[in-house]
C-alpha positions, 0 to 999 in steps of 0.5 A: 905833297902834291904841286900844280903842273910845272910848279918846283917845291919852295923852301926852305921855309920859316916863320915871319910875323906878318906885320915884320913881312909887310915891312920887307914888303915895303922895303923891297917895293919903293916906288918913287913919287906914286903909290906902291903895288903889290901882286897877291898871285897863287892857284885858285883856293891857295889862300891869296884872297885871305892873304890879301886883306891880312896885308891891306890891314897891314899898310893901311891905307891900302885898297885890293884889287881883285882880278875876279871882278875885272874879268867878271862875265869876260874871260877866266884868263884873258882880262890882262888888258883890262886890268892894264888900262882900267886900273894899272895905267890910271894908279901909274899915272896918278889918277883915280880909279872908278873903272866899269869894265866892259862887262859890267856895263853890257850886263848891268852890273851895278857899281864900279872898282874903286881905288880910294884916293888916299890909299898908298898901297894898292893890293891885286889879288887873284890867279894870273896877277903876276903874269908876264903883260903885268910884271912891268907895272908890279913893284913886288910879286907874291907866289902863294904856294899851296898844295894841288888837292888841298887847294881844290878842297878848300875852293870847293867847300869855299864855293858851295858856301859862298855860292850855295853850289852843290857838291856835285855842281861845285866839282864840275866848275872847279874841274872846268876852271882848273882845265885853263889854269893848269896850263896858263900858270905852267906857261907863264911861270908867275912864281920865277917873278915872285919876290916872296912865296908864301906857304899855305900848304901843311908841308910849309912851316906852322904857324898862326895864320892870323898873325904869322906867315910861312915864308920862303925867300930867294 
């Protein structure tokens, strides 16, 4: 077992069906009056994004919000103001979200970042999403603990997928990613916020990641 720099062992871990873990997700984020929003947060190659649908799936209907498309071509870690004024401030107010971030409009990008109107829950996934600038607008912070070298083999063969990086590029990239966020997450400490951790590592509990979670609360 191998975790990132700063992070302790959570435990001890058990079996939740993932349809009873949405609900005590539910239970625990009760907003008054407006949407609930839930933070899907873990080290890069953890699982988060995978965890992220399966639970939109869940409290359909449900929009995610992924942190990558915030800071697309701005910054890998210092986009918490955009995600702030572009999507958290807009879904506390009440307000539709279409947002182009700077970004986009300087380069092109086509499209925007959409939250459906209907959506009562609003899921947003990606490293850093629980930090501290963004705890004050979260109802509920998921950690999703994996092991350090299981995760970087998974995002490597993730992105030459995904990417069609090859093996030596895609090693390169993750090495220059995992230099800023070893330390931004030893920093900020998201998993002291979380309200859950949920475990992907083969330390956490076995089960059927298609209906089932590992979990460790308290």
């Amino acid at each position: 077992m191998e975790l990132g720099p700063g992070e302790p062992a959570a435990g001890p871990w058990r079996v939740e069906r993932l349809d009873d873990f949405a609900r005590s997700l539910a239970a625990a984020a009760d907003p008054v009056g407006r949407l609930r929003i839930v933070a899907v947060d873990g080290r890069g190659g953890s699982g988060k994004t995978v965890l992220a649908d399966r639970l939109a799936r869940e409290f359909a209907p449900a929009a995610v919000v992924h942190s990558d498309d915030v800071a697309w071509a701005h910054s890998r870690f210092g986009w918490d103001d955009l995600m702030i004024a572009g999507i958290l401030e807009p879904l506390h107010a009440g307000e539709a979200v279409s947002y182009r971030p700077p970004a986009w409009i300087r380069d092109g990008r086509e499209g925007s970042i959409d939250v459906d109107p209907g959506a009562l829950t609003v899921i947003i996934e990606g490293v850093g999403v629980s930090r501290r600038s963004l705890a004050p607008y979260l109802d509920v912070a998921i950690w999703v603990q994996s092991d350090y070298v299981e995760a970087k083999r998974r995002g490597v063969r993730r992105d030459m997928a995904d990417l069609g990086r090859d093996p030596e590029e895609a090693d390169r990239l993750w090495d220059e990613w995992e230099a800023e966020e070893a330390p931004f997450l030893e920093a900020d400490q998201p998993w002291l916020r979380a309200g859950v951790i949920v475990g992907t590592a083969s330390w956490a509990a076995p089960h059927d990641p298609a209906t089932e979670v590992s979990v460790a609360r308290g």
